[in-house]
C-alpha positions as CSV (number, residue, x, y, z in Angstrom):
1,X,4.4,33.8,0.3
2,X,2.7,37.4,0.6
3,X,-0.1,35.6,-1.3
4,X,-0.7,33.4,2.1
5,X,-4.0,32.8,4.2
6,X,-4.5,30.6,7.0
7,X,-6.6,27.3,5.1
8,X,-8.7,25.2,7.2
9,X,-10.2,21.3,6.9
10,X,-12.5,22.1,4.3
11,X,-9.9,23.7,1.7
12,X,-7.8,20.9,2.6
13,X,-10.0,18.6,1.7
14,X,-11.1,20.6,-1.7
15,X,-7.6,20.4,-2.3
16,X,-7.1,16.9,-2.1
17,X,-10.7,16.4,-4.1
18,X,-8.7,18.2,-6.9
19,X,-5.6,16.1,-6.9
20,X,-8.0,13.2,-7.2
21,X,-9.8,14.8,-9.9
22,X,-6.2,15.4,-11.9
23,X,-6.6,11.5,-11.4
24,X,-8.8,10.7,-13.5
25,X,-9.6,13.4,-16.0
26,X,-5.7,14.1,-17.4
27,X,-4.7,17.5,-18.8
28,X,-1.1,17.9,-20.4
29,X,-0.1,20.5,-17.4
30,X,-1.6,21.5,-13.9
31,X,-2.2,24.8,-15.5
32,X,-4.7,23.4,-18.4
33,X,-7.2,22.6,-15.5
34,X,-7.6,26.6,-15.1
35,X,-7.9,27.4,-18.7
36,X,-10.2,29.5,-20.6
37,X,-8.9,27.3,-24.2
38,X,-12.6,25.8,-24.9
39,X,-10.9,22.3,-25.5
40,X,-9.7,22.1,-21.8
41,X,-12.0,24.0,-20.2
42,X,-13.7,22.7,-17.1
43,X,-15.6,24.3,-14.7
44,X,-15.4,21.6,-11.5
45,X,-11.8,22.9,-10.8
46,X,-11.8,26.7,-11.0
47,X,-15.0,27.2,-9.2
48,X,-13.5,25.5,-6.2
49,X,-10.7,27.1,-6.3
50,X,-7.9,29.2,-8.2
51,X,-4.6,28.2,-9.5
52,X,-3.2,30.3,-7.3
53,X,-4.1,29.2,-4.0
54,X,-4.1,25.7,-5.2
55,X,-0.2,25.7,-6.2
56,X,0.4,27.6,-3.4
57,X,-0.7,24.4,-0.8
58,X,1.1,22.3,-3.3
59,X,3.9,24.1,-2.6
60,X,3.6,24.4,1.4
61,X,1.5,21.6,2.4
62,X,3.2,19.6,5.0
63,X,1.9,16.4,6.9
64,X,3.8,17.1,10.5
65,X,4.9,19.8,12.1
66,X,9.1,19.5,11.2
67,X,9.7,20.8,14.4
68,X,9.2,18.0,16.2
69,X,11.2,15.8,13.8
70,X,13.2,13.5,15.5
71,X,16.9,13.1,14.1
72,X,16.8,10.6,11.4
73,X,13.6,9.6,11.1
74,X,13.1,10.5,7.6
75,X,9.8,8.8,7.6
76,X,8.4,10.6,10.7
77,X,7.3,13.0,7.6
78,X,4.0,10.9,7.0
79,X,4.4,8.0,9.6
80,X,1.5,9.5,11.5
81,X,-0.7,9.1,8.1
82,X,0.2,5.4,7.8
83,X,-0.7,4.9,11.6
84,X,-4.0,6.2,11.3
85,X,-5.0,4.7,8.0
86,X,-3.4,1.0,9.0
87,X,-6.2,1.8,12.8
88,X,-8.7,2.7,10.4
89,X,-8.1,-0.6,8.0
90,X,-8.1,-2.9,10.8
91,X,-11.5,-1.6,13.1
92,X,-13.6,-2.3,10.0
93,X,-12.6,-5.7,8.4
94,X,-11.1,-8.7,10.0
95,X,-8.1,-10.3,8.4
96,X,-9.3,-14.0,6.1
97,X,-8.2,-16.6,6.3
98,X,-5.1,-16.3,3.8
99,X,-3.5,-13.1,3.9
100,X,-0.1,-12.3,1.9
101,X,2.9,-10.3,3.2
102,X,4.7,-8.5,0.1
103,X,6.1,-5.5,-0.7
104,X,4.7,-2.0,-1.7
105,X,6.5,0.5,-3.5
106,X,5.6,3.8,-3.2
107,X,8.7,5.7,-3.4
108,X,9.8,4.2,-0.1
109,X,9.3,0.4,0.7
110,X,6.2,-0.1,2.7
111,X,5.4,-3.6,3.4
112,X,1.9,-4.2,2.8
113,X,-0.9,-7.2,4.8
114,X,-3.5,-7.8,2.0
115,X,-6.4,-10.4,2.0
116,X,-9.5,-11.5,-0.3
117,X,-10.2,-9.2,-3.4
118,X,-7.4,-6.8,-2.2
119,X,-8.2,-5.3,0.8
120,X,-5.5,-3.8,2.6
121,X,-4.9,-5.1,6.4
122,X,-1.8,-3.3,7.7
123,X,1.5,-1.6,6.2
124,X,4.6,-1.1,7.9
125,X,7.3,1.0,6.8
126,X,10.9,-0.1,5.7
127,X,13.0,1.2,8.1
128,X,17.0,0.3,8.3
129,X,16.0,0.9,12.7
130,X,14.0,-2.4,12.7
131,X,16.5,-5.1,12.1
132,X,16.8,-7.9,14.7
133,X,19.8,-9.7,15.6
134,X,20.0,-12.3,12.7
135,X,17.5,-11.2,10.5
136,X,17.6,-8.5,7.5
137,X,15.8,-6.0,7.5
138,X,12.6,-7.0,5.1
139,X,12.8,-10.2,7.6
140,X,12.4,-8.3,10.6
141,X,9.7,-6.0,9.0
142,X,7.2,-9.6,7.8
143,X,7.9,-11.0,11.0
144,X,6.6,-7.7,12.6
145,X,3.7,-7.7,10.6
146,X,3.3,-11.8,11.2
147,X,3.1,-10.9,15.0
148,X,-0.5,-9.4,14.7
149,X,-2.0,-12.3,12.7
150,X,-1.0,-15.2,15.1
151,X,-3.3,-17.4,16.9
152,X,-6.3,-16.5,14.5
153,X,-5.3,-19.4,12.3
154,X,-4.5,-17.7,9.1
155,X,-2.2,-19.0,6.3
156,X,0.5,-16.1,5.9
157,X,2.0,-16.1,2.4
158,X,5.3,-14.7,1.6
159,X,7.7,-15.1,-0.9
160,X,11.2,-16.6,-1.5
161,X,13.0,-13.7,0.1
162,X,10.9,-14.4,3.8
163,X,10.2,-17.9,3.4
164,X,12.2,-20.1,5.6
165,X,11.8,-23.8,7.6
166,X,12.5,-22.1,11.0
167,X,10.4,-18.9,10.0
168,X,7.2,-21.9,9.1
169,X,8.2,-23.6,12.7
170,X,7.4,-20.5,14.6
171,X,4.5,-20.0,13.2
172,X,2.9,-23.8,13.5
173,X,3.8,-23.2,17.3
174,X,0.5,-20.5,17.2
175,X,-1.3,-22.3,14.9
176,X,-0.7,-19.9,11.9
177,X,0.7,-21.8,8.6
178,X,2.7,-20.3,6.1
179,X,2.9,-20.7,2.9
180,X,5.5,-19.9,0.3
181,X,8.7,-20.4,-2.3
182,X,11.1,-21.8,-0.9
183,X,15.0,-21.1,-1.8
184,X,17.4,-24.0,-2.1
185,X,19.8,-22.4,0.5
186,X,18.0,-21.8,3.4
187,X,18.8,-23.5,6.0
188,X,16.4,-26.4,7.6
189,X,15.1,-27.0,4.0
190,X,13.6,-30.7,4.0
191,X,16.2,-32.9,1.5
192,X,13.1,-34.2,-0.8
193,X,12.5,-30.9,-1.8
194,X,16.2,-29.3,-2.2
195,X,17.6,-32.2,-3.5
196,X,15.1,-32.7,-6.6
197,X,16.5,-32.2,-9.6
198,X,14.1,-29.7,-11.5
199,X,13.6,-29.0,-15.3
200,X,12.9,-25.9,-16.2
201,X,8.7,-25.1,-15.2
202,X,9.2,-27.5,-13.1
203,X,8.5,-27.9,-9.2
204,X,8.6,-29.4,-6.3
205,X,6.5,-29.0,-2.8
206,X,5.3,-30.8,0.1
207,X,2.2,-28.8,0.2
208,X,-0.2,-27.6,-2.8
209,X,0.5,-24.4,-4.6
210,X,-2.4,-23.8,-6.0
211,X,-3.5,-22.0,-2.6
212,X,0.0,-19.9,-2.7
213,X,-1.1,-18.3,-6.2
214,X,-4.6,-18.1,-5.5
215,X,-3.4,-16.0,-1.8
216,X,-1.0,-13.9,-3.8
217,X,-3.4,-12.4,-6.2
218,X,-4.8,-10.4,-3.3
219,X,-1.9,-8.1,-3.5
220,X,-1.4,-8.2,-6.9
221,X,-4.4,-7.2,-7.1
222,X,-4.5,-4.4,-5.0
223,X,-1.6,-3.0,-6.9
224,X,-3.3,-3.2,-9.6
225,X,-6.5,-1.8,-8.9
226,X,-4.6,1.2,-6.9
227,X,-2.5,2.1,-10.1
228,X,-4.2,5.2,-10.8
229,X,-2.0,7.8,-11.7
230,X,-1.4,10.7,-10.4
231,X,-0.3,13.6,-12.2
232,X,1.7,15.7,-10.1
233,X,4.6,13.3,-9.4
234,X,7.0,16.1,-10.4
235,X,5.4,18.9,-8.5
236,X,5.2,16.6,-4.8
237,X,7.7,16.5,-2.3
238,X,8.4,12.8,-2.1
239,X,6.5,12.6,1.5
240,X,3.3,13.9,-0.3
241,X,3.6,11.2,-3.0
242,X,4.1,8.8,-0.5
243,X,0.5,9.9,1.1
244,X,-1.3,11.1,-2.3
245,X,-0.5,7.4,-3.5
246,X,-2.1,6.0,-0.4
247,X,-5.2,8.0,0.1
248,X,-5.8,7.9,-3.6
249,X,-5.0,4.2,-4.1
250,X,-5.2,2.4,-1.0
251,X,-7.7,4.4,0.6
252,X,-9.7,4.3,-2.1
253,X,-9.4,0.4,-3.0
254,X,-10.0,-0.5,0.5
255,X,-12.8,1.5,0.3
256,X,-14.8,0.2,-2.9
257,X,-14.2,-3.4,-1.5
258,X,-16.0,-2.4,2.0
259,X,-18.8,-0.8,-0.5
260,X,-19.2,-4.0,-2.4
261,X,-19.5,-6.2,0.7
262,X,-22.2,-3.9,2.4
263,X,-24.1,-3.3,-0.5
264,X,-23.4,-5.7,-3.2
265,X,-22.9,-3.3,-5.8
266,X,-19.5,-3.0,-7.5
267,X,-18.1,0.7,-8.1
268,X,-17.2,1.8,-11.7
269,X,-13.3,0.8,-11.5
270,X,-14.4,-3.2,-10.2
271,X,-16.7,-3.2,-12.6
272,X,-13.8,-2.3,-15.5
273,X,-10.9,-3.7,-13.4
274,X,-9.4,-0.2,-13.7
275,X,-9.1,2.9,-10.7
């Protein structure tokens, strides 16, 4: 700590642009990237800054200001980051016309709205706080996240865990459709479908499911393309992994996909289906 200086917005950011460089060009330890070994050696890193300083804002970088932490909100840590990226997400794309609800792990459960080619609409935090009166938790957080894309006539995919008769009947009454597996003990399941005895591949729907896999991929994608790894999971407090994994995948992904529909020209990881 006697080595501390005040940073500012643009070391912050030259930060971050390093941790995005350890992205994609790995080196067997942090320290590697400062080397003078010829077979390491890079110059992009220590002429923006030293090893020093940089573990040094590894080490204290915070996303809020902990004296303001309210009593267990464990989450408050980086909630503020989510928020503005979810505002940001939403003001320049409009949701399709099939979107899919799923789950996001980044460390924590963040439930995650994603659409078309992977584009990521909204995410929500799990929170134990948000469960309504009948409902688990995961419930409560997809019908949350449902709330914001009724009455624009979407089809909302889910999964078995979520998908329900009643949740479907509240939907069709603001004509939003949903769409997904079906277990054979919810409640309100229709007889011809519950009752049907199945081999195994086999399986049974009122509706198609070709759209339900075709919806899906949109998150599975995003996953996928938003995979990149970074390589100071060991050295992060687990709020800043939580936030490195969003800025550098989500962010990112989002980003490439608003690229490619302005300009029609794919960036390096659509073009090899890799980040």
């Amino acid at each position: 700590m006697n080595m501390w200086v005040l940073t500012n917005k643009q070391k912050i950011l030259q930060f971050l642009g390093i941790i995005a460089y350890m992205g994609i060009v790995k080196a067997p330890s942090i320290s590697d990237y400062w080397t003078s070994d010829p077979f390491f050696k890079t110059s992009a890193i220590p002429s923006t800054m030293s090893r020093n300083r940089f573990e040094l804002l590894l080490r204290m970088w915070h996303i809020s200001n902990n004296k303001s932490q309210p009593e267990n909100d464990r989450y408050y840590k980086f909630r503020i980051v989510v928020d503005h990226l979810v505002a940001k997400f939403q003001s320049v794309c409009n949701p399709g016309e099939t979107v899919c609800i799923d789950e996001t792990i980044y460390g924590v459960n963040i439930f995650t709205v994603c659409f078309g080619k992977g584009y990521t609409w909204n995410n929500k935090i799990y929170s134990a706080k948000q469960q309504d009166a009948g409902n688990s938790v995961p419930t409560s957080v997809v019908i949350q996240l449902s709330d914001a894309l009724l009455d624009l006539g979407c089809v909302i995919l889910t999964d078995n865990y979520y998908t329900s008769m009643d949740f479907a009947e509240k939907h069709l009454e603001k004509p939003t459709n949903l769409l997904g597996t079906l277990r054979s003990n919810r409640k309100y399941n229709p007889t011809a479908v519950y009752s049907k005895k199945l081999k195994r591949g086999e399986m049974v729907a009122q509706q198609m499911t070709e759209a339900l896999h075709k919806g899906k991929a949109a998150i599975y994608l995003s996953d996928e393309l938003s995979s990149n790894s970074i390589p100071l999971r060991r050295s992060l407090k687990w709020y800043c992994k939580v936030v490195i994994e969003l800025l550098l995948g989500t962010v990112v992904v989002n980003a490439g996909i608003i690229y490619f529909q302005v300009t029609g020209k794919k960036t390096r990881s659509q073009i090899s289906g890799k980040p």
